[in-house]
N, C-alpha and C positions, 0 to 999 in steps of 0.2 A: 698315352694320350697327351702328357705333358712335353715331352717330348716333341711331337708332331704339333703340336702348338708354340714352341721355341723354335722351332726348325722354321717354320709359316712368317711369325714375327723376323725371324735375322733375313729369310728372303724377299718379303717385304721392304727390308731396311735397303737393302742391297739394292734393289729396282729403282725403292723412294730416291736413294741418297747419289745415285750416279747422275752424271750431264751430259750431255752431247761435248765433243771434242767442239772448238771453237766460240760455244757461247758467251764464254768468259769475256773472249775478246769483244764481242760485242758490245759488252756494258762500255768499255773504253771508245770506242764509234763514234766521233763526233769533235765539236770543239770545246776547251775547256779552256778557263780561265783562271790564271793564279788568284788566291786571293792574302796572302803570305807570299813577301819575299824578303829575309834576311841575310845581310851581309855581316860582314865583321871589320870594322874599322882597322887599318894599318899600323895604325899610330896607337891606338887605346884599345885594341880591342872591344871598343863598346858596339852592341850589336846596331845596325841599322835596318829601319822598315824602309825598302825602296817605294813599295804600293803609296806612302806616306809618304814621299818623297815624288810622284808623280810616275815612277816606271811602272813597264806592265811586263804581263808575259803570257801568253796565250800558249797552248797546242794541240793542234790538230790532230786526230789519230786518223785513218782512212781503213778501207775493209781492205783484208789481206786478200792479194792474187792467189790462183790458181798454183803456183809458184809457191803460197806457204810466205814469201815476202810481204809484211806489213810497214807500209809509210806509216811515219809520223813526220810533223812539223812543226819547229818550236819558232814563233816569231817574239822577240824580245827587243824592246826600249828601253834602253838607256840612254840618258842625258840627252835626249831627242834621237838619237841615231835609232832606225828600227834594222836589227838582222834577223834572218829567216835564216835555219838552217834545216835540212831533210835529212832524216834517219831512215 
């Protein structure tokens, strides 16, 4: 009986604890915004906040095609200049 009662509980566990293939990626779905950006000075090493400094950096993520290929897109400002590149 103890037995068949641990056997119940681990197949339980097994049911509970699985996901569907690609949910994961959905938590990522959407636009996000940095809110941390550090660099590292050339000259001293002392670190720099660019956020504190006015840059940004945004990315995109997009649902993956049928393909199994997932877009992202990182649009990033610095010193005014904005580039967008696609993953």
């Amino acid at each position: 009986m103890k037995n068949n009662r641990l056997v119940l509980f681990l197949s339980m566990l097994v049911f509970v604890s699985c996901t569907k293939e690609g949910e994961s990626e959905n938590n990522l779905i959407g636009t996000w915004h940095a809110v941390v950006i550090t660099a590292v000075d050339d000259i001293d090493g002392t670190p720099l906040d660019l956020i504190a400094m006015g840059e940004s950096m945004t990315l995109r993520f997009e649902a993956c095609g049928l393909d199994g290929q997932c877009q992202a897109i990182v649009e990033l400002s610095l010193d005014g200049d904005i580039e967008i590149n696609n993953y």
